[in-house]
Residue frames as a rotation matrix with the C-alpha (Angstrom) as fourth column:
UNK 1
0.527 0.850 0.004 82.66
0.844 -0.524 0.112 -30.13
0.097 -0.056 -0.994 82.57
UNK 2
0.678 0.025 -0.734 85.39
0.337 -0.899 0.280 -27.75
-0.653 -0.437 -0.618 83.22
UNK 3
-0.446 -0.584 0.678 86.35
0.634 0.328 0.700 -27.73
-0.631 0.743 0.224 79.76
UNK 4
-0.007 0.957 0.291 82.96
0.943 -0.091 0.320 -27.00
0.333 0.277 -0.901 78.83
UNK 5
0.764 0.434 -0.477 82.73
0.515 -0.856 0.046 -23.88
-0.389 -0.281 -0.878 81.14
UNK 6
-0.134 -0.892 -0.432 86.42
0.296 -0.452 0.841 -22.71
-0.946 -0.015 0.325 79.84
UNK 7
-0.812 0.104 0.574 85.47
0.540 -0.241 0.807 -22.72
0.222 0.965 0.139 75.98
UNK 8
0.539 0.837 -0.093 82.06
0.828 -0.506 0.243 -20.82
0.157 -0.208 -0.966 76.99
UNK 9
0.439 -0.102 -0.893 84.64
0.763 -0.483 0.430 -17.86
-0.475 -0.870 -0.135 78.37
UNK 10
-0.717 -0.655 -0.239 86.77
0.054 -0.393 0.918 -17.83
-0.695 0.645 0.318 75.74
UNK 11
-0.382 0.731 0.565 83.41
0.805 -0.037 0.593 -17.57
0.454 0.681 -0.574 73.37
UNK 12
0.353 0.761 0.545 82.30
0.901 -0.433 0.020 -15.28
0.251 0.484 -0.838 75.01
UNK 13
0.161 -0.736 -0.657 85.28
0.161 -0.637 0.754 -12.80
-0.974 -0.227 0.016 74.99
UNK 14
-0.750 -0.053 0.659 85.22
0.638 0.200 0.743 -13.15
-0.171 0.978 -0.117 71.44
UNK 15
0.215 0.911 0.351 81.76
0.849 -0.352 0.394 -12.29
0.482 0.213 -0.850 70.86
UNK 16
0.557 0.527 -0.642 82.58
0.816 -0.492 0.304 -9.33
-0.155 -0.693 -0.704 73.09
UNK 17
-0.349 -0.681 -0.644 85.79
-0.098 -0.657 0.748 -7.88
-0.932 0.324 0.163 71.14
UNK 18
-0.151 0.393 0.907 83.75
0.931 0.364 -0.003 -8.47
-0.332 0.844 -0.421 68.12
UNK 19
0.081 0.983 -0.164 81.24
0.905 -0.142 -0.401 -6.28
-0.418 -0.116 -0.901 69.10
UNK 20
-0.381 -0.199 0.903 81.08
0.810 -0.542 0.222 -3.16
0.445 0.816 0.368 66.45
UNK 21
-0.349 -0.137 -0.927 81.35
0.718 -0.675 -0.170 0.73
-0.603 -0.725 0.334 68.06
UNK 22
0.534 0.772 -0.345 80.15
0.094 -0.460 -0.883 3.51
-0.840 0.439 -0.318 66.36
UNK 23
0.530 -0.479 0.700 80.09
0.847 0.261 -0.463 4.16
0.039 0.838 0.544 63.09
UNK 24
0.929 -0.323 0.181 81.88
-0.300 -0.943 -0.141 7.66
0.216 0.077 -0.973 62.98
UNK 25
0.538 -0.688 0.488 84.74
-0.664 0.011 0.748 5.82
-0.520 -0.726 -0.450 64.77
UNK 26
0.473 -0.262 0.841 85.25
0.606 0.790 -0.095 3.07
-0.640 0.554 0.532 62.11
UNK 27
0.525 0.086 0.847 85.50
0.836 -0.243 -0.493 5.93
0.163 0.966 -0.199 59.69
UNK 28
0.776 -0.433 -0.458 87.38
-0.011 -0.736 0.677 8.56
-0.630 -0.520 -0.577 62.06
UNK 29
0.097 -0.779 -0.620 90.74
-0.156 -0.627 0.763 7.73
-0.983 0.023 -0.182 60.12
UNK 30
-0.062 0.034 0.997 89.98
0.913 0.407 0.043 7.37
-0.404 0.913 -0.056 57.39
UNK 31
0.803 0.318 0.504 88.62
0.491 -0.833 -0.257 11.05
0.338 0.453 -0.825 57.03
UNK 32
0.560 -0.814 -0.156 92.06
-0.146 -0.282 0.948 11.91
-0.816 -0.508 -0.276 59.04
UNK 33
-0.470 -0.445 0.763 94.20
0.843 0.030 0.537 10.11
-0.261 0.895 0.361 55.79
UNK 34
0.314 0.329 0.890 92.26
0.872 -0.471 -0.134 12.57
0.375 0.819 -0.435 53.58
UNK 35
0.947 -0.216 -0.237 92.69
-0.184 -0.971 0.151 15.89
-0.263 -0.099 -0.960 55.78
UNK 36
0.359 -0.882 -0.304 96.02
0.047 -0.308 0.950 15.33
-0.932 -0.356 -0.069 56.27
UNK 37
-0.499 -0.482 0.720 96.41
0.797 0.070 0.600 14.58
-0.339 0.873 0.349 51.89
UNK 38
0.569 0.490 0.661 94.32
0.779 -0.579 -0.241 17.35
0.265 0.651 -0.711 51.33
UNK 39
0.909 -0.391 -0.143 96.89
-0.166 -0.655 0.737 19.63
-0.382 -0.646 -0.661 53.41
UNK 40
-0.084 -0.993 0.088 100.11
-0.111 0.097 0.989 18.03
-0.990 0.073 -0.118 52.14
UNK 41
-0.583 -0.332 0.741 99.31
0.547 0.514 0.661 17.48
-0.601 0.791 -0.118 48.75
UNK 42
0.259 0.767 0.588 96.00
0.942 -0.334 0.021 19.12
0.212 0.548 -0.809 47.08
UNK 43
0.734 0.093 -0.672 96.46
0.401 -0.859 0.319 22.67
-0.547 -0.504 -0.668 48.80
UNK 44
0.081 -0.977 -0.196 99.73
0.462 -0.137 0.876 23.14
-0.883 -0.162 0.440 47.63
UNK 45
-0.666 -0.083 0.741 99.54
0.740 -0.192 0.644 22.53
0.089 0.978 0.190 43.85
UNK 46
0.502 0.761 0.411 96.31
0.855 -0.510 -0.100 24.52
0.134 0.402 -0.906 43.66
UNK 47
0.841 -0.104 -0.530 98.28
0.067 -0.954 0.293 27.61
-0.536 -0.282 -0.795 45.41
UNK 48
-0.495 -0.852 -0.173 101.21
-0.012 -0.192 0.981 27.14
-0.869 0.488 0.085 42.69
UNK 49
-0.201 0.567 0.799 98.63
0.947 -0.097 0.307 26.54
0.251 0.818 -0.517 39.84
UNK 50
0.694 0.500 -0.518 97.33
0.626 -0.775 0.091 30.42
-0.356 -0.387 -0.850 41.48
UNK 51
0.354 -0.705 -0.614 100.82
-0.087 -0.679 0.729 31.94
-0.931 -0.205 -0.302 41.23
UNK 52
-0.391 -0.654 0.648 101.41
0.621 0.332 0.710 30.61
-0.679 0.680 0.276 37.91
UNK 53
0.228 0.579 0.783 98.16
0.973 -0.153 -0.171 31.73
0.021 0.801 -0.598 36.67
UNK 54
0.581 0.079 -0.810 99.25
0.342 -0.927 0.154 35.44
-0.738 -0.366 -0.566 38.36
UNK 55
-0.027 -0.792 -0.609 102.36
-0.278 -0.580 0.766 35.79
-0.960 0.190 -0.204 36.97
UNK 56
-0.507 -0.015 0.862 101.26
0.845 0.189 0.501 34.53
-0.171 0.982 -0.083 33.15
UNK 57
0.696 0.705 0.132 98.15
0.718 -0.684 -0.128 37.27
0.000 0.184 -0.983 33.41
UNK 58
0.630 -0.471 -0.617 101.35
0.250 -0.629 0.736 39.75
-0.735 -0.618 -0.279 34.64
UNK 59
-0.177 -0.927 0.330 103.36
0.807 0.055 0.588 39.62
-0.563 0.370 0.739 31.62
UNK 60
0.713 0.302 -0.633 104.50
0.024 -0.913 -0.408 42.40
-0.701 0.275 -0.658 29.72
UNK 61
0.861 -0.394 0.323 106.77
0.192 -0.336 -0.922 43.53
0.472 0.856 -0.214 26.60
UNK 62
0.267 -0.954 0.135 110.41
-0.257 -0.205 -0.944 43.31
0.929 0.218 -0.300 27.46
UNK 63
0.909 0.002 0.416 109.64
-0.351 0.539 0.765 40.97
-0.223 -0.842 0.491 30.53
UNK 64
-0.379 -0.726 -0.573 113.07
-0.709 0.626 -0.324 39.15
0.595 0.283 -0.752 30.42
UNK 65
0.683 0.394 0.614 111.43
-0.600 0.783 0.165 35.21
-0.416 -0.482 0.772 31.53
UNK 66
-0.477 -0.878 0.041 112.52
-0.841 0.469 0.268 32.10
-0.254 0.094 -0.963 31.60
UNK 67
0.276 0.814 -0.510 110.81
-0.843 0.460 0.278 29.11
0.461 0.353 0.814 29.80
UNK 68
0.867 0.103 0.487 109.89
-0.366 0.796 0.483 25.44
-0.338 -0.597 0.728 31.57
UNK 69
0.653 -0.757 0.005 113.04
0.723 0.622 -0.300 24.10
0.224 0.200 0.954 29.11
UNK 70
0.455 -0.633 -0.626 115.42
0.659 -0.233 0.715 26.87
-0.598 -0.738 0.312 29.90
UNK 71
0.235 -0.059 0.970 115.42
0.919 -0.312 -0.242 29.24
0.317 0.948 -0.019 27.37
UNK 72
0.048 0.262 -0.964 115.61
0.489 -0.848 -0.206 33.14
-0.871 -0.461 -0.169 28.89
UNK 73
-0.588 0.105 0.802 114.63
0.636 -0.552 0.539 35.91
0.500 0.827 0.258 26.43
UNK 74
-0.803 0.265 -0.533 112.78
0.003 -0.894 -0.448 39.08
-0.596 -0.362 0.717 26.33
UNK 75
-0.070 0.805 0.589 109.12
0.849 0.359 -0.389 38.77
-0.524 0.473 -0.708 25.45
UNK 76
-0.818 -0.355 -0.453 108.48
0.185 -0.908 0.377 41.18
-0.545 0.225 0.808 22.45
UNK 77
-0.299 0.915 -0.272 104.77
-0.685 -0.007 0.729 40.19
0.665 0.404 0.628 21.37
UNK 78
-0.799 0.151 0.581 102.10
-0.474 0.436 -0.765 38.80
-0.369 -0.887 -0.277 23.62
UNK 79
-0.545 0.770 -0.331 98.93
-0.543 -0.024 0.839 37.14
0.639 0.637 0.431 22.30
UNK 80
0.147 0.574 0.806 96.34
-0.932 -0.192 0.307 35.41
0.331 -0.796 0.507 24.30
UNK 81
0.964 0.192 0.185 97.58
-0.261 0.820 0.509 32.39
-0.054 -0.539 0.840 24.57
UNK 82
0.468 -0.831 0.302 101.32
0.812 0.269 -0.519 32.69
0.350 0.487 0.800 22.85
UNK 83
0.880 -0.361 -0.309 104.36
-0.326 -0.932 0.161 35.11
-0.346 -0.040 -0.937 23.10
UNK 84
0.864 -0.483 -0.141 106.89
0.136 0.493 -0.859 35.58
0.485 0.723 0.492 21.03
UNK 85
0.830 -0.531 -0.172 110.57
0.299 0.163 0.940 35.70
-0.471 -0.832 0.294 22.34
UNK 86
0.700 -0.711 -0.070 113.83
-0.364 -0.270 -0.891 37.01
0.615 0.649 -0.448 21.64
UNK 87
0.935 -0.338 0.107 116.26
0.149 0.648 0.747 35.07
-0.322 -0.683 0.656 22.70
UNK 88
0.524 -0.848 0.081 119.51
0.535 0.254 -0.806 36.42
0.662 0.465 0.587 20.82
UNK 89
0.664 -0.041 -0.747 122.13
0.697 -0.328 0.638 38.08
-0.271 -0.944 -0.189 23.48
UNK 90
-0.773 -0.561 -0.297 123.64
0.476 -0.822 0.314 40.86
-0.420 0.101 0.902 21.40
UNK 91
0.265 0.654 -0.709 121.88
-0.305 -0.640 -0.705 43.55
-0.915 0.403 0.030 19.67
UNK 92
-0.639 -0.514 0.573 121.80
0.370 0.448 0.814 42.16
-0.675 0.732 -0.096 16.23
UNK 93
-0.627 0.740 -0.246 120.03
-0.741 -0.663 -0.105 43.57
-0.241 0.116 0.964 13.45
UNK 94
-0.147 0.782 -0.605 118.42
-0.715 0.339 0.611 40.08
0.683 0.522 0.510 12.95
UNK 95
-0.235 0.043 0.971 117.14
-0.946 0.218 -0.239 38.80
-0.222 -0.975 -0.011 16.33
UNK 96
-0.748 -0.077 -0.659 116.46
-0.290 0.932 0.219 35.47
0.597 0.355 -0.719 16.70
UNK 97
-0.254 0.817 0.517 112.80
-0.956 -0.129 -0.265 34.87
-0.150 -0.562 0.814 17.46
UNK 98
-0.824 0.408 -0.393 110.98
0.248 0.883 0.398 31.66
0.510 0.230 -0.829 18.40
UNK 99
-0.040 0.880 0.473 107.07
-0.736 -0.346 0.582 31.43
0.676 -0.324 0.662 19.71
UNK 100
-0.828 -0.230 -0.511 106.33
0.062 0.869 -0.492 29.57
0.557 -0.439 -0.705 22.36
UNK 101
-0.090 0.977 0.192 103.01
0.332 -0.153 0.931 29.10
0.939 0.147 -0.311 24.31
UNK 102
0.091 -0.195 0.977 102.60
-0.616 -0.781 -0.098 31.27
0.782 -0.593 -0.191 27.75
UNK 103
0.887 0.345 -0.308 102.15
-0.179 0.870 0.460 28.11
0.427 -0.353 0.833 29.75
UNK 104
0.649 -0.743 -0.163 105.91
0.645 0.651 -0.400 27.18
0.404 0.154 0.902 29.00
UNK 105
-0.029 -0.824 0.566 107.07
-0.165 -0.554 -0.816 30.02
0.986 -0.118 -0.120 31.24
UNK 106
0.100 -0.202 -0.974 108.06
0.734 0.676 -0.065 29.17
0.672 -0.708 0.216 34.25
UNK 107
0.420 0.410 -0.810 109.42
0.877 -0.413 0.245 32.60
-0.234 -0.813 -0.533 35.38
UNK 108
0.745 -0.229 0.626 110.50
0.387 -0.616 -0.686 36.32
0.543 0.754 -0.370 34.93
UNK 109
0.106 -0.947 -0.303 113.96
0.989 0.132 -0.067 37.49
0.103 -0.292 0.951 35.62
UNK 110
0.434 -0.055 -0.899 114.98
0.302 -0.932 0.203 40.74
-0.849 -0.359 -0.387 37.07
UNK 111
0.932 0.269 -0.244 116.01
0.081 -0.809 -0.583 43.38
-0.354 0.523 -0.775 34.57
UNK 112
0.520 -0.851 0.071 119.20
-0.852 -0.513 0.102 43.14
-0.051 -0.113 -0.992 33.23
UNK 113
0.498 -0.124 0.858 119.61
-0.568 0.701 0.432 39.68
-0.655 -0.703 0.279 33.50
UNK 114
0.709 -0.394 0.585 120.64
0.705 0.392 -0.591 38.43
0.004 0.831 0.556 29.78
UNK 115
0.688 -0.701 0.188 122.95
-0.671 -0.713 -0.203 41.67
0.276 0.013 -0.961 29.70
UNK 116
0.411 -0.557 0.721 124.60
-0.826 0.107 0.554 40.17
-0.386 -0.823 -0.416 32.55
UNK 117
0.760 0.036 0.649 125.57
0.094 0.982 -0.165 36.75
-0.643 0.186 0.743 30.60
């Protein structure tokens, strides 16, 4: 019989860490995992997708930039989705242009900056 009353105890400790708490609490970290990837991970890109989109809307004629493969030139036509480049580093009389789409810049270089090469 005092077998009997020992499995009853341990049954019903079980049954009692079983027992299910609220829901909000089951689901607390879960919604924690997400703030904390929406903070390290989602936030970010969007504020570099922002600055990218600034500084494409920003260009101008004789921007000296620098494309995503490493190209640097001076932009000497813009169109709305293209610009063309010069990319030769003397003053020839036949530059060497190539198009490329506005996307593929990456960034624009201070003034002077092919000179300097």
């Amino acid at each position: 019989m005092h077998i009997n009353s020992i499995s009853n105890l341990i049954m019903t400790q079980a049954n009692a860490t079983t027992a299910e708490g609220s829901p909000i609490l089951n689901m607390l970290p879960i919604l924690v995992m997400f703030i904390v990837l929406y903070f390290l991970m989602i936030r970010p890109q969007i504020k570099r997708q922002k600055e990218h989109r600034n500084l494409i809307s920003s260009l101008s004629q004789n921007d000296e930039i620098i494309t995503s493969g490493g190209i640097l030139g001076k932009i000497k036509k813009i169109n709305e989705n293209y610009v063309v480049i010069d990319i030769s580093y003397s003053s020839d009389k036949n530059p060497i242009e190539i198009a490329t789409q506005k996307n593929a810049i990456i960034g624009v270089m201070p003034k002077g900056t092919i000179k300097s090469l």
